[in-house]
C-alpha positions as CSV (number, residue, x, y, z in Angstrom):
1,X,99.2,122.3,110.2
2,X,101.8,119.9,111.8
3,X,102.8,116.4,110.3
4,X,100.2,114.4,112.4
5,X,97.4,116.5,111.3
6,X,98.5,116.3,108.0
7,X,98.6,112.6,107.8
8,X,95.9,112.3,109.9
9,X,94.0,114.2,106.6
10,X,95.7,111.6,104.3
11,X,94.3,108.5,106.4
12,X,91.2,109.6,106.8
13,X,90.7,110.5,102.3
14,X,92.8,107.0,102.0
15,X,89.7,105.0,104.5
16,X,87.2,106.6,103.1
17,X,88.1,105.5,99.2
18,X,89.3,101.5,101.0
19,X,87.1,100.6,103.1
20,X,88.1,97.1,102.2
21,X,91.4,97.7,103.9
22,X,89.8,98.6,107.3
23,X,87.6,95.1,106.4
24,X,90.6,93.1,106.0
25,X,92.5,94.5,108.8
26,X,89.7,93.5,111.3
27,X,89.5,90.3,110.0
28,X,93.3,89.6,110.5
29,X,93.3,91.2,114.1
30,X,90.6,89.0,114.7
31,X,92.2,86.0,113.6
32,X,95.6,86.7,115.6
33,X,93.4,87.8,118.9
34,X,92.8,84.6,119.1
35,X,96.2,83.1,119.0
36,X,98.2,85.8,120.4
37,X,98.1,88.2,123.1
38,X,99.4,91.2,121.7
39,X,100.7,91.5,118.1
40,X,102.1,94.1,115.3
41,X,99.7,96.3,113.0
42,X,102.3,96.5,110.7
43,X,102.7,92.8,110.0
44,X,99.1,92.5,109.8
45,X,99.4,95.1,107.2
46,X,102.0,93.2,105.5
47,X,99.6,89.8,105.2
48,X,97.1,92.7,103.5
49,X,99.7,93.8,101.1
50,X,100.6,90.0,100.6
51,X,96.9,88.7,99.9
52,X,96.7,91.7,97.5
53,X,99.4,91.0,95.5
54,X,98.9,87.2,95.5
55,X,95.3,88.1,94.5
56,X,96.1,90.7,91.7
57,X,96.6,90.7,88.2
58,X,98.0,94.4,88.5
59,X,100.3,94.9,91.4
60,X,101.3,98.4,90.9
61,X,97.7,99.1,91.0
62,X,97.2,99.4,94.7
63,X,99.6,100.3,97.9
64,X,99.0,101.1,101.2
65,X,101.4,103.5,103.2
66,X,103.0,102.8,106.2
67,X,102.0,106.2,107.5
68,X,98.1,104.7,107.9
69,X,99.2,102.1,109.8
70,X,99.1,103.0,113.4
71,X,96.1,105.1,112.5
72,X,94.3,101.4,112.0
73,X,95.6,100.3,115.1
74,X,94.0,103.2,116.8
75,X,90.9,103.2,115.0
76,X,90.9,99.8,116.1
77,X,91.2,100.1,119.6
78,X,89.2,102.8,119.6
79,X,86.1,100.8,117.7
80,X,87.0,97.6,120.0
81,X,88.1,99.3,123.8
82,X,88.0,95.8,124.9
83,X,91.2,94.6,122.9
84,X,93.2,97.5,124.1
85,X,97.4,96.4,124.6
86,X,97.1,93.6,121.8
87,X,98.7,97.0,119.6
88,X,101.5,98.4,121.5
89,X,100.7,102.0,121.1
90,X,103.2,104.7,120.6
91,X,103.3,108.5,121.4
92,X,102.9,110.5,117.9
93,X,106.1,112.4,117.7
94,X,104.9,113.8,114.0
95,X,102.7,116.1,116.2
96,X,105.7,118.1,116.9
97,X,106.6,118.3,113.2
98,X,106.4,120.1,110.3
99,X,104.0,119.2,107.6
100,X,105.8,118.4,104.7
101,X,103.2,119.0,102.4
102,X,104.0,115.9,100.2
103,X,100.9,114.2,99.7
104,X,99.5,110.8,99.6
105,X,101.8,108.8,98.1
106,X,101.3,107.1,94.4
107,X,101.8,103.8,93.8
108,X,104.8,105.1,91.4
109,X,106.7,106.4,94.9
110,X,106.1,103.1,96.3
C-alpha cells in the first residue's frame, strides 16, 4: 500500500463517521461559487474548523486533518463536474510514497 492509498482508506472511514463535514463543506463552496471564481479547499476547511469551535462546548472533541482535504475538493468536483477549476487541483505525489502506517490522527496529535 503506498501513502495515497493509505489515506485514501483514512478519508473515506473519516466521511463515512462526518457526513456533516461533507454537508458543511458544500454549503461553503457554494456560498463562495458565488462570489468568487476559483477559491481554496483548505480555507473553506478552516471556516469548518472555525464554526466548530465557535459552536462547541468541547473543542478537543473534534478535528479534521488536513490530509482529507483535497480528497473533498475532489469528491467535490467529482459530484459537481460543472464547477471544475474553482479548486486548483494538484498531482498526488503521496502515490509515490510509502505508507507510513500511522493512522488517523486523534484529536490529542492535533
Amino acid at each position: 500500500m503506498n501513502r495515497l492509498e493509505e489515506m485514501q482508506k483514512q478519508f473515506e472511514a473519516f466521511h463515512k463517521n462526518n457526513p456533516h463535514i461533507w454537508e458543511e463543506f458544500v454549503k461553503h463552496t457554494f456560498q463562495m461559487i458565488a462570489k468568487e471564481p476559483k477559491y481554496s479547499a483548505k480555507a473553506i476547511f478552516e471556516v469548518i474548523r472555525w464554526s466548530k469551535i465557535i459552536t462547541s462546548d468541547n473543542t478537543t472533541d473534534f478535528k479534521i486533518s488536513n490530509n482529507h482535504v483535497p480528497f473533498y475538493a475532489r469528491a467535490f468536483i467529482e459530484t459537481y463536474p460543472e464547477h471544475e477549476g474553482f479548486f486548483q487541483i494538484k498531482k498526488q505525489t503521496s502515490v509515490y510514497k510509502v505508507a507510513n502506517n500511522w493512522g488517523e490522527p486523534t484529536p490529542e496529535d492535533l
